[in-house]
C-alpha positions in Angstrom: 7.0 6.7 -11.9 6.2 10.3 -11.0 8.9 13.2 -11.9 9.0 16.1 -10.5 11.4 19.0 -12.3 13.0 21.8 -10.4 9.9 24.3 -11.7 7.7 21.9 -10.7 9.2 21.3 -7.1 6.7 23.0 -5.0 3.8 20.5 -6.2 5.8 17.6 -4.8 5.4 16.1 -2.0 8.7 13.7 -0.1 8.1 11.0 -2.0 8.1 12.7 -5.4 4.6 12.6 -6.1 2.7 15.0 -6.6 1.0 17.1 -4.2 -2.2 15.4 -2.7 -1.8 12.0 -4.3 -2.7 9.0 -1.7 -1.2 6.3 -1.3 -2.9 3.7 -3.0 -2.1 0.4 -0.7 -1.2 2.0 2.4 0.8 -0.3 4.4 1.6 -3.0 1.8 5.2 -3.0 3.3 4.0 -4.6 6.2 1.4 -6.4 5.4 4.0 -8.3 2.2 6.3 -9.1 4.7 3.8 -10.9 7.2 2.5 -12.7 4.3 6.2 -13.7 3.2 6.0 -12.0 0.1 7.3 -9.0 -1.7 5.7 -5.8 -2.1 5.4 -5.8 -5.5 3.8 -9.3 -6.1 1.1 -8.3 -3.4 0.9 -4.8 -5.6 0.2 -6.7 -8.6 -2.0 -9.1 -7.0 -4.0 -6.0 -5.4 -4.4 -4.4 -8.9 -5.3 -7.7 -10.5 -2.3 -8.0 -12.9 -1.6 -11.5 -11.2 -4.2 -14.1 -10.2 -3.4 -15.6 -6.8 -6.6 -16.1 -5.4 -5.1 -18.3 -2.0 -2.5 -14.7 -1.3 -5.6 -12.5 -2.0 -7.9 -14.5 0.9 -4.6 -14.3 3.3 -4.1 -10.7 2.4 -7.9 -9.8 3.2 -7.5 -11.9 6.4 -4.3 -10.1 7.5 -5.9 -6.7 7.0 -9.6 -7.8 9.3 -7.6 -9.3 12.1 -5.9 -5.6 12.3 -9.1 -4.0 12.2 -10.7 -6.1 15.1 -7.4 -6.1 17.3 -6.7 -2.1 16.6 -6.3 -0.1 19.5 -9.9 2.6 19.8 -8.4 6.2 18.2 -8.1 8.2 20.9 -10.7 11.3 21.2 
């Protein structure tokens, strides 16, 4: 997706993308492989390519149980 040439090396970051860029679906790893799907079929569903309105409602369930059962960030 993202190249990064040997000039350009110092504006990448790890991944090969470049310096700054966010993640856009952070956690989508996880959260496909509790839903018993693949990453990129909950990508595209995410980003609207693919309709699947019953994985959408699961997905958005998945990610408000995490936020009521996460641990308080400690001070």
């Amino acid at each position: 997706m993202f190249t990064c040439n040997l000039v350009m090396e110092t504006t990448c970051n790890k991944s090969g993308r470049p310096a700054g860029a966010k993640t856009r679906f952070p956690g989508i790893g996880a959260a496909s492989a509790r839903l018993g799907v693949s990453s990129s079929t909950l990508r595209r569903v995410l980003t609207g390519e693919w309709k699947q309105p019953s994985l959408l409602v699961r997905y958005n369930a998945l990610k408000q149980s995490k936020k009521t059962t996460a641990p308080p960030n400690p001070v």
